[in-house]
C-alpha positions as CSV (number, residue, x, y, z in Angstrom):
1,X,0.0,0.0,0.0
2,X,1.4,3.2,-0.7
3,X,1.6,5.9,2.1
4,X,1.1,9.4,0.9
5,X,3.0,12.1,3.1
6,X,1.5,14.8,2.4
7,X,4.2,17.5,3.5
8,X,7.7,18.5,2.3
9,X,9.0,14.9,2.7
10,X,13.0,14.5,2.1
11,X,13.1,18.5,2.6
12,X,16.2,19.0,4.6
13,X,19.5,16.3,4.1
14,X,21.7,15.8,6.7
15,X,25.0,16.5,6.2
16,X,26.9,13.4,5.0
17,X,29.5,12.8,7.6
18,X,31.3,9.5,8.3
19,X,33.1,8.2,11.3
20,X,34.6,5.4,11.2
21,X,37.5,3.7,13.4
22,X,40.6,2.4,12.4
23,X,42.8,0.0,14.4
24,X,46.6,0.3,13.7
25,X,48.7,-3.0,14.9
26,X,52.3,-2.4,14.3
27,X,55.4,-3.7,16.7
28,X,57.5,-0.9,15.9
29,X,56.6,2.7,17.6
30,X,57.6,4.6,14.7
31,X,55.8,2.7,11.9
32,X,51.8,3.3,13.9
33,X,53.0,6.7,13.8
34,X,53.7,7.5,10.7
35,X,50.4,5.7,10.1
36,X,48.6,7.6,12.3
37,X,49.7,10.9,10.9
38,X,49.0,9.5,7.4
39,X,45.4,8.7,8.5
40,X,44.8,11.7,10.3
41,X,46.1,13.8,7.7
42,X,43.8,12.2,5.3
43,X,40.9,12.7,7.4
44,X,41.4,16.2,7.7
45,X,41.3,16.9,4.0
46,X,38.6,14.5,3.4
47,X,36.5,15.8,6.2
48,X,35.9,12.4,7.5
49,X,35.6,11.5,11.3
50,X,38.3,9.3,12.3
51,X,38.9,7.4,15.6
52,X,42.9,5.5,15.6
53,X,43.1,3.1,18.2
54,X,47.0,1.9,18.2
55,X,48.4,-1.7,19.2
56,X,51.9,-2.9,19.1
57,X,50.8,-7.4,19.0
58,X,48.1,-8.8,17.4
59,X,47.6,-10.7,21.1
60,X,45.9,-6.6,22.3
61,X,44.6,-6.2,18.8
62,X,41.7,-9.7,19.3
63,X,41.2,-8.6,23.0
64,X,39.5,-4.8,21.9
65,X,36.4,-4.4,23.1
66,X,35.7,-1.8,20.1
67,X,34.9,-3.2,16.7
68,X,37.0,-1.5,14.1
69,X,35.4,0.0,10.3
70,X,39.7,-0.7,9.0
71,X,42.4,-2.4,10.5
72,X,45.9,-1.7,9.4
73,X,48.0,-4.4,10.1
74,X,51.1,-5.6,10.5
75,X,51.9,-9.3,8.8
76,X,55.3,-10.1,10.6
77,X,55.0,-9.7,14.9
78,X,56.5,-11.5,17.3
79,X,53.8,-14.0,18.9
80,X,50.3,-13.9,17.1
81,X,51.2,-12.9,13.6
82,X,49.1,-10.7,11.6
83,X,47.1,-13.4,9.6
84,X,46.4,-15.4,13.0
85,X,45.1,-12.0,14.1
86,X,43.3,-11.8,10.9
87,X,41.5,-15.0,11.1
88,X,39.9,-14.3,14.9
89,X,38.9,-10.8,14.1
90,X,37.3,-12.0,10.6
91,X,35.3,-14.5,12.8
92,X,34.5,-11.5,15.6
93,X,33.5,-8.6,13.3
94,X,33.1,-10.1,9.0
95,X,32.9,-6.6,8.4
96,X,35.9,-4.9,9.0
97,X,38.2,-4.3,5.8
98,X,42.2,-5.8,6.6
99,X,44.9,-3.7,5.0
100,X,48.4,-5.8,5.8
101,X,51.6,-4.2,5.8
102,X,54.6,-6.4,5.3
103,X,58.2,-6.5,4.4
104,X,57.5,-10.0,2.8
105,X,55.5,-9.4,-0.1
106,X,55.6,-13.5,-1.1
107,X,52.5,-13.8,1.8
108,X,50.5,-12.2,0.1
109,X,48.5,-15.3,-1.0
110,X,47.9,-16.2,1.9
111,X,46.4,-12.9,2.6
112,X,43.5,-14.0,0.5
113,X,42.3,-16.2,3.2
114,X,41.1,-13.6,5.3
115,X,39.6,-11.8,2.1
116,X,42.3,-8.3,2.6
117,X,41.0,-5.1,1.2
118,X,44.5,-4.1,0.5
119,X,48.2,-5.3,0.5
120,X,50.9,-3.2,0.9
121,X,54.8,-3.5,1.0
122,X,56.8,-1.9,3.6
123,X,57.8,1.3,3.8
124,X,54.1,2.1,3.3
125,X,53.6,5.1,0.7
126,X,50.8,7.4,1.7
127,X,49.3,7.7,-1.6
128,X,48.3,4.3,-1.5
129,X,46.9,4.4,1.7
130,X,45.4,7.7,0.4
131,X,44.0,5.3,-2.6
132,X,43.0,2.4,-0.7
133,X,40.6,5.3,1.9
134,X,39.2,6.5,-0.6
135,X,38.0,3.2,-2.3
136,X,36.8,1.7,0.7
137,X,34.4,4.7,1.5
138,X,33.3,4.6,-2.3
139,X,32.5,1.0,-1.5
140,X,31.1,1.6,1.9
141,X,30.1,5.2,2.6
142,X,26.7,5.5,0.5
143,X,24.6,4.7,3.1
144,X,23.9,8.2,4.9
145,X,20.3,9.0,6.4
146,X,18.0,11.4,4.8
147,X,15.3,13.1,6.7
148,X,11.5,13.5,5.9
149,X,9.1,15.6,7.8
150,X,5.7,14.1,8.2
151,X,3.1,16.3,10.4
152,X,4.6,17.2,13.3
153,X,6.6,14.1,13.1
154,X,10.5,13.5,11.6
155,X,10.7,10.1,9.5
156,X,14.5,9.1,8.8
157,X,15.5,5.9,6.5
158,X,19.0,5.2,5.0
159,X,19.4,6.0,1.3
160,X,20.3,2.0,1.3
161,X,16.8,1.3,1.7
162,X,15.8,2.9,-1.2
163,X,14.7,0.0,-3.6
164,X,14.0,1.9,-6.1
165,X,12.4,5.7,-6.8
166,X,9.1,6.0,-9.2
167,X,8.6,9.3,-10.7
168,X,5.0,10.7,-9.9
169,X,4.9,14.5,-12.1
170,X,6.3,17.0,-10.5
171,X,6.4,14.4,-7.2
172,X,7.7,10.8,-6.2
173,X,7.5,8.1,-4.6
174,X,10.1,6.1,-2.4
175,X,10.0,2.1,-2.7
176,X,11.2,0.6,0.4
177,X,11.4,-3.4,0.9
178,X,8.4,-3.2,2.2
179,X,7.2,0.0,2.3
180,X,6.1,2.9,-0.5
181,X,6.3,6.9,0.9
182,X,4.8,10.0,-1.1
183,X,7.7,12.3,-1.4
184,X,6.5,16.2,-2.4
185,X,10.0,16.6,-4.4
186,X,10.8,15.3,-8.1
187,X,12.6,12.0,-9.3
188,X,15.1,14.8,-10.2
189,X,15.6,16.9,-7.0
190,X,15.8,13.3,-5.5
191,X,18.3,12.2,-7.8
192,X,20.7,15.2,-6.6
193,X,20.8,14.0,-3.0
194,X,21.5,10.2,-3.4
195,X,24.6,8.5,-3.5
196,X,25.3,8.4,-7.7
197,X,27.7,5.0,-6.9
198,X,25.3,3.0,-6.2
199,X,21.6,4.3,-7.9
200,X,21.2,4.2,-11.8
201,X,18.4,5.7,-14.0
202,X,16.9,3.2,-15.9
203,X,14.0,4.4,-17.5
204,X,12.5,8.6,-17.2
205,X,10.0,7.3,-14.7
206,X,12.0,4.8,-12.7
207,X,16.1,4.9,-10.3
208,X,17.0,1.7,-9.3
209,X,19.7,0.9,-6.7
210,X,22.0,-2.0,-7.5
211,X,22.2,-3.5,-4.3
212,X,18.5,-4.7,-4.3
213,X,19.2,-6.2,-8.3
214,X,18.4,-10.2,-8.4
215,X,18.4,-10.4,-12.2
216,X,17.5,-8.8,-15.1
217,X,16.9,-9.0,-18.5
218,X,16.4,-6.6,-22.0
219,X,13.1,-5.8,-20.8
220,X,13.0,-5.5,-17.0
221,X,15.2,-5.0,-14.0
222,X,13.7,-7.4,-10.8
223,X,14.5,-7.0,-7.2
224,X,15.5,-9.2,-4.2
225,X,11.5,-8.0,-2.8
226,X,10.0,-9.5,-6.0
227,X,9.2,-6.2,-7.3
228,X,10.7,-4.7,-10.9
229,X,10.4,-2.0,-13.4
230,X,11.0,-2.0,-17.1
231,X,14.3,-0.7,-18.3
232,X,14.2,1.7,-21.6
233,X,16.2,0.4,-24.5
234,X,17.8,4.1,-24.7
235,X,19.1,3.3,-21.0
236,X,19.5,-0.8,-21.0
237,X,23.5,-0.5,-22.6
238,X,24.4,2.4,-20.3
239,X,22.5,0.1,-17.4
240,X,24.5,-2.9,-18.0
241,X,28.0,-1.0,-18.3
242,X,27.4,0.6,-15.2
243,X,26.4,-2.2,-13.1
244,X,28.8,-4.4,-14.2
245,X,31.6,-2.1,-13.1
246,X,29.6,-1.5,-9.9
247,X,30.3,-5.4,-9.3
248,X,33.8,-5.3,-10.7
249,X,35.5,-8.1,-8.8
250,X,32.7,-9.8,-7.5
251,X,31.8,-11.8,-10.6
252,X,31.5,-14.9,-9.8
């Protein structure tokens, strides 16, 4: 059933900020800091929210009672080395991305076991950790909230549980899994406020967002809920470029 909201729904945005925190594990003193700067210089001129938590054995690294966003990580410590360290927290927390540092690039296949984000080789250059940053909040950091006013009351959802968005004239609507909102703005004034990586214009009446995709065909895109909408043949090659480099890498 669809819900119509009746006032300015999706009126104000909040600002999208990100805080995430990062673990450094690193047996020498010198080497966390020069990754903490690094970090912390990064965060200032991305105007991200960072929290570095530093540990010098893997042993203080599984016993954190904080669950880390990134952990930086050293592959060669005395006692638990970094892949043993690797393997508990994978099991603790399947979401945190593992960036090894190593002066032994030859285990870097064995890195795979623990599925790394990123492997680099000692000394660490900060471009790359620049690089690897800034991928992981294009991969992670398009979910951000968005705020709807509805009578005297404030509705908030995540732009990831956007389905899809349904252009209604000069209005919308908002498909949720499992719900359908009345927005007062346009498909297009909506369009300027959600994350680009991961929605897609598929048709003039219809955005789709990749994550909810189950399969699709030259006719019609369907989603995980069992819903779908047609796809335009003026959009369907521009579609299918753009999702399959969305999923770059996870082709299986």
């Amino acid at each position: 059933m669809r819900v119509a909201y009746n006032n300015d729904a999706l009126h104000s945005v909040l600002q999208r900020e990100y805080r995430i925190r990062i673990a450094v594990c690193d047996d020498e003193r010198h080497i966390r800091s020069i990754i903490k700067d690094t970090v912390t210089a990064y965060s200032v001129e991305r105007q991200v929210e960072v929290d570095i938590d530093e540990y010098e054995c893997g042993e203080d690294l599984i016993k954190a009672s904080h669950e880390y966003s990134i952990v930086i990580l050293d592959y060669m410590m005395d006692g638990m080395n970094g892949l043993q360290a690797a393997k508990t927290l994978r099991n603790n927390n399947n979401n945190c991305q593992i960036i090894f540092l190593t002066c032994f690039p030859q285990f870097v296949y064995d890195s795979f076991e623990v599925s790394t984000f990123r492997f680099f080789e000692k000394p660490l250059d900060a471009n790359d950790l620049y690089k690897a940053l800034d991928n992981y909040f294009e991969l992670f950091g398009n979910d951000y909230p968005l705020m709807l006013s509805v009578g005297r009351d404030t509705v908030c959802i995540q732009t990831n549980a956007i389905v899809y968005i349904e252009a209604d004239n000069k209005k919308c609507y908002i498909n949720l899994a499992e719900d359908t909102m009345h927005c007062t703005m346009s498909m297009a004034a909506v369009a300027q406020i959600i994350p680009d990586s991961i929605f897609y214009k598929v048709n003039k009446s219809f955005i789709i967002n990749f994550n909810y995709i189950s399969n699709y065909n030259n006719d019609f895109i369907y989603f995980s809920n069992g819903k779908f909408v047609p796809v335009s043949r003026r959009y369907l090659a521009s579609f299918k470029d753009a999702f399959q480099n969305y999923a770059k890498g996870r082709v299986i």
